[in-house]
KEMAR-335738 format. One line per field, with one value per residue (C-alpha): residue number from 1; residue in one letter; x, y, z. Coordinates in steps of 0.5 Angstrom, whole numbers, always signed. Layout:
BEGIN
n: [NUM, ...] .
res: [A, ...] .
u: [X, ...] .
v: [Y, ...] .
w: [Z, ...] .
end
This chain:
BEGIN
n: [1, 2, 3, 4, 5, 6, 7, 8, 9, 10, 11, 12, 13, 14, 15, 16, 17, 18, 19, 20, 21, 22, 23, 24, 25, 26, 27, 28, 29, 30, 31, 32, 33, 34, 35, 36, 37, 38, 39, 40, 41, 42, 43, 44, 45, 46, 47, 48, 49, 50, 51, 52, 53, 54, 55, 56, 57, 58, 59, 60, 61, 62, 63, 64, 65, 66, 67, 68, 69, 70, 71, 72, 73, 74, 75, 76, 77, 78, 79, 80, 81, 82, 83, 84, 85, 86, 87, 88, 89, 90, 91, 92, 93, 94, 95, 96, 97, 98, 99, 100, 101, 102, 103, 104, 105, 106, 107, 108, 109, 110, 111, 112, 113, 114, 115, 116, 117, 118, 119, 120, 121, 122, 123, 124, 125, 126, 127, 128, 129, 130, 131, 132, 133, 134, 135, 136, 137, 138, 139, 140, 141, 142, 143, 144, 145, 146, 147, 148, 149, 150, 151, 152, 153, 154, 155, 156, 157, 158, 159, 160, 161, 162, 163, 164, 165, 166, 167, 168, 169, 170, 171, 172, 173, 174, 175, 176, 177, 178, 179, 180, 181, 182, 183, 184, 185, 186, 187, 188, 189, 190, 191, 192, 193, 194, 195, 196, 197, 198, 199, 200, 201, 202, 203, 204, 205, 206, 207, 208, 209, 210, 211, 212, 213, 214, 215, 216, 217, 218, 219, 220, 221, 222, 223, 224, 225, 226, 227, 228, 229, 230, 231, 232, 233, 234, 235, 236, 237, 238, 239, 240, 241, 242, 243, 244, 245, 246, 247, 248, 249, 250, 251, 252, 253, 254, 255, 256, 257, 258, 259, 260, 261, 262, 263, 264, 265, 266, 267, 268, 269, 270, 271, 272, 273, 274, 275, 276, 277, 278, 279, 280, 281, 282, 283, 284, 285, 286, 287, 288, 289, 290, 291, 292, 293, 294, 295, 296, 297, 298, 299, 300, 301, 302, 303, 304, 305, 306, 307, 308, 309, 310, 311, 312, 313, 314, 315, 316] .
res: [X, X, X, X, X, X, X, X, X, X, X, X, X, X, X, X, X, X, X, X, X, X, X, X, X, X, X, X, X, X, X, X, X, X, X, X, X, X, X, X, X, X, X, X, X, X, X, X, X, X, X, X, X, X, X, X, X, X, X, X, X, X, X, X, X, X, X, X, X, X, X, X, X, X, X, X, X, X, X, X, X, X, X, X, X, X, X, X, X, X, X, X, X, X, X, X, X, X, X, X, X, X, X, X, X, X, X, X, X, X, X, X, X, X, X, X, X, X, X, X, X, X, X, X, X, X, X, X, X, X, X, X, X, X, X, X, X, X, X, X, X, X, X, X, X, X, X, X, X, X, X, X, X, X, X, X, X, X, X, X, X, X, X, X, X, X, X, X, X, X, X, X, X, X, X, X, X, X, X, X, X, X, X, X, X, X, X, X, X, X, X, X, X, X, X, X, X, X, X, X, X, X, X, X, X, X, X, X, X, X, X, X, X, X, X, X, X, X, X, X, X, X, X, X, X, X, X, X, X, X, X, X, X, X, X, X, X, X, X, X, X, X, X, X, X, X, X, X, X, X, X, X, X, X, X, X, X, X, X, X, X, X, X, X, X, X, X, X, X, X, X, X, X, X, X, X, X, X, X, X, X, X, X, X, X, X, X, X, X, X, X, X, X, X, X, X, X, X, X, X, X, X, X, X, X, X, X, X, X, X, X, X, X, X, X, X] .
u: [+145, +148, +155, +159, +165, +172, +174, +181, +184, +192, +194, +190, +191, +200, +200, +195, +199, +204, +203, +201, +207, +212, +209, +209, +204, +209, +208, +216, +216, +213, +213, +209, +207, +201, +199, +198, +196, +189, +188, +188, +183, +179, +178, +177, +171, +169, +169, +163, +159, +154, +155, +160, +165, +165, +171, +177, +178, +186, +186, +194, +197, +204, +208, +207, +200, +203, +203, +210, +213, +209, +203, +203, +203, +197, +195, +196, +192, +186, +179, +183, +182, +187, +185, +190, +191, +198, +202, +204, +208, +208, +200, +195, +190, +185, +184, +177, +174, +176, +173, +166, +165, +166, +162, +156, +157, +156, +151, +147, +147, +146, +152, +153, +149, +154, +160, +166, +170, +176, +179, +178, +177, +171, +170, +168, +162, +158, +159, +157, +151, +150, +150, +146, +140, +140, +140, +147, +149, +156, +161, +166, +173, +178, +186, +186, +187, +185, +186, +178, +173, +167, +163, +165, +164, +157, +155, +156, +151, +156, +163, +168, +175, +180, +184, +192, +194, +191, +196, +201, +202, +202, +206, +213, +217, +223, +227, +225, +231, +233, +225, +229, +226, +228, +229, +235, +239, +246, +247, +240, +239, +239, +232, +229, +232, +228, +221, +222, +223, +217, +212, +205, +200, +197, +189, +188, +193, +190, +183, +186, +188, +181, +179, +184, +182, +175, +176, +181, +178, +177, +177, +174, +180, +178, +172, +172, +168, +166, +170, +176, +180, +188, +193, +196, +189, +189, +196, +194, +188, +192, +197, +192, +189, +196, +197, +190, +191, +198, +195, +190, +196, +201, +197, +197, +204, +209, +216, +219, +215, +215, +222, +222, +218, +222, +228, +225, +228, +223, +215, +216, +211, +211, +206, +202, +201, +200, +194, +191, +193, +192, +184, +183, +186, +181, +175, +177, +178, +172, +174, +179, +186, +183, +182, +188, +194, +200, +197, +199, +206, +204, +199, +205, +211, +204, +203, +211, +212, +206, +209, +215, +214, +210, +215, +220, +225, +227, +231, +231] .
v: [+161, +154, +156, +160, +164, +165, +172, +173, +179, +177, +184, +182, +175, +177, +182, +177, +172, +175, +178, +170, +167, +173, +178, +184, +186, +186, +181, +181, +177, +171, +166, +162, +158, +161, +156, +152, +158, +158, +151, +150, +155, +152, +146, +149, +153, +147, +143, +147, +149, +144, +149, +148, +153, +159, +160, +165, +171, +173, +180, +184, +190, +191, +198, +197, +195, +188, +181, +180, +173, +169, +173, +170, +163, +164, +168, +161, +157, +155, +157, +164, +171, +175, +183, +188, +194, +198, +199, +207, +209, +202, +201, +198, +202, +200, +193, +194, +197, +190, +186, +191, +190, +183, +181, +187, +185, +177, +179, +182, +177, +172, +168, +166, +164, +164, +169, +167, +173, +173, +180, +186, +192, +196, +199, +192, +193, +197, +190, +186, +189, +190, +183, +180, +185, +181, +175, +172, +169, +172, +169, +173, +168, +172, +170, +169, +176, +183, +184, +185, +191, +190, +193, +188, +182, +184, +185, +178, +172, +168, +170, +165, +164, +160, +156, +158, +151, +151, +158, +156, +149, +154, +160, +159, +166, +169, +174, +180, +183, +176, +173, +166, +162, +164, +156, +156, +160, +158, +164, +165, +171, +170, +174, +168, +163, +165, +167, +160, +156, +159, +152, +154, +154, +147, +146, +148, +154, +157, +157, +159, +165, +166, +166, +171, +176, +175, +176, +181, +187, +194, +199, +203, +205, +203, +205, +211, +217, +220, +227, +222, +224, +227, +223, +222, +219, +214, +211, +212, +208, +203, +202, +202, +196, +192, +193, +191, +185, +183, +181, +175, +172, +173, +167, +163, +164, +159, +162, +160, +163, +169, +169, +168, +174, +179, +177, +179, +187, +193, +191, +185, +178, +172, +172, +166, +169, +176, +174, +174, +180, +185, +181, +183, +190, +190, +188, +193, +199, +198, +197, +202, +197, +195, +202, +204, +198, +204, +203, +196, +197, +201, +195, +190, +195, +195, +188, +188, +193, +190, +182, +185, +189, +183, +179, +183, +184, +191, +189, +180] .
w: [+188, +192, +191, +197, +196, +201, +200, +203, +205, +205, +209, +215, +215, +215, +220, +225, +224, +225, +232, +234, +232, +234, +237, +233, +227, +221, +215, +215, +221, +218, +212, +208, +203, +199, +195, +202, +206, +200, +200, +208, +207, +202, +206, +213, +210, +205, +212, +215, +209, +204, +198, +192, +191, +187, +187, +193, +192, +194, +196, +196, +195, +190, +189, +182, +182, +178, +182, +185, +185, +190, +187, +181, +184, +187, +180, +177, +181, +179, +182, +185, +182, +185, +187, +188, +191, +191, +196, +198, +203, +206, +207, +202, +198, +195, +197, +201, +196, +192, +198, +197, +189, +189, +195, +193, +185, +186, +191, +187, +181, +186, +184, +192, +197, +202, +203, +207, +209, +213, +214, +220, +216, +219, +212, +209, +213, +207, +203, +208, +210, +202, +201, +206, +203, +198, +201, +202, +209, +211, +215, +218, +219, +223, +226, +234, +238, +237, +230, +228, +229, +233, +228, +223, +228, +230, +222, +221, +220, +223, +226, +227, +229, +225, +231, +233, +232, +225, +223, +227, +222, +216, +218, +220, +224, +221, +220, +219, +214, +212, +212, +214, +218, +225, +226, +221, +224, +226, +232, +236, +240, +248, +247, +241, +246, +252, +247, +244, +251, +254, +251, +249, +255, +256, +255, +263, +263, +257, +261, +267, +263, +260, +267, +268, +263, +265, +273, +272, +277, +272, +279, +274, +271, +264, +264, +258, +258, +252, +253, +253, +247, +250, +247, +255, +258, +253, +255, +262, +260, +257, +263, +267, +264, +263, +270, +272, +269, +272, +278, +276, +272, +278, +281, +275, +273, +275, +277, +271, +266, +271, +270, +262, +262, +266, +262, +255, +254, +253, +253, +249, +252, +248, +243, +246, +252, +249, +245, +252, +255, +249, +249, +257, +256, +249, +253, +260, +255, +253, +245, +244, +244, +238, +234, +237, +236, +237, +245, +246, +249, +253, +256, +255, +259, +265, +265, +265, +270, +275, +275, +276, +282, +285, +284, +288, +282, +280, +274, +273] .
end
């Protein structure tokens, strides 16, 4: 039982790091090489464990229920066992249920003393729970952002966040018609010129930020009642949230960076400052952002809408 096993829900991993590097949750918006993807994880976690490895586990979806060309690179890989669930109507089905059996089937033949799980489903807690009970520690890794349920965060022995530069050193954004690297192209949109101008916040900007998210005055408006349940007192909470939260990061912001923002159309914010608005939000609403992913538009057009009302402009 002195081995671990690394169980990787490529789904989860794809659409968070895509949300990272560019600013929405749709695996088409970035790429990546596979075979690096496992063996960056592979190192990272053999980094922080005495165990041996059992092997990794590679859970993915395809609409033939069959691998698909990059599927079957890591199929081929060594160490690897690739699990698949279909792909309908453009969602997964049929991968939690891969990640519980595997976690509760090794648990229960005690092949693992350790399991390293980086996925965010909330349905993947019975095969944590489960497995702790027969004495396997469970590690919880996830991408930086609100992606993950609390409830699985919590059930974890230990909870873990693999660092953005870590993601950001495999993933590259792209197209999402073409999938070519946005790097490449020859004609780059105003919009892609001004998310890539603004620079990643250094070390003190990004704890200004977290101060920022931590300071930020709910005013009771993101407090949840338990009646609330309307479809229109959810996306007053998340505006509510949005705009609570301008007013911190106002005073933090240089004018350049403001003016960058403001130019981007609709609720767009660029995705290294996004991470932290949508966590200062997740926070104020009390968990709700993260069960509700289709209100952060709303958070983001607020926090838009509040900034630019500071700042005097009605359409820079």
């Amino acid at each position: 039982m002195d081995r671990h096993a690394i169980f990787i829900d490529v789904g989860y991993v794809l659409a968070s790091v895509a949300e990272l590097v560019a600013g929405e949750a749709d695996r088409s918006r970035v790429r990546c090489d596979y075979g690096d993807v496992l063996q960056g994880i592979v190192a990272d976690v053999g980094a922080t464990t005495e165990l041996a490895l059992l092997r990794a586990y590679w859970y993915d979806a395809s609409l033939s229920g069959q691998p698909e060309y990059d599927q079957k690179t890591v199929a081929d890989l060594q160490g690897v066992r690739l699990r698949l669930g279909r792909l309908v109507r453009g969602e997964q089905k049929g991968v939690d249920s891969r990640i519980v059996r595997d976690l509760i089937v090794l648990a229960w033949d005690k092949a693992i003393a350790e399991a390293y799980l980086l996925a965010g489903d909330e349905d993947l807690c019975e095969g944590v729970q489960e497995a702790q009970d027969h004495g396997v520690r469970v590690v919880v890794l996830g991408v930086p952002g609100v992606n993950q349920s609390p409830m699985l965060v919590q059930q974890a022995d230990s909870p873990r966040e693999l660092p953005e530069s870590f993601w950001r050193s495999l993933f590259q954004a792209s197209d999402p018609v073409t999938g070519t690297a946005a790097s490449e192209h020859k004609s780059v949109t105003a919009d892609a010129r001004i998310r890539t101008s603004m620079k990643p916040p250094s070390p003190v900007m990004q704890k200004a930020w977290r101060e920022a998210v931590q300071l930020s005055p709910s005013s009771g408006a993101a407090q949840l009642s338990g009646d609330i349940e309307a479809e229109e007192d959810y996306e007053t909470l998340a505006r509510k949230a949005g705009q609570a939260i301008a007013g911190s990061f106002m005073s933090i912001w240089n004018s350049d960076d403001l003016r960058a923002l403001l130019k981007l159309p609709g609720w767009q914010v660029p995705p290294d400052q996004d991470r932290w608005l949508l966590r200062g939000a997740d926070a104020q609403m009390n968990g709700v952002l993260w069960e509700r992913p289709e209100l952060k538009p709303a958070v983001r057009s607020a926090f838009k809408d509040a900034c630019r009302a500071a700042n005097g402009s009605a359409g820079d």
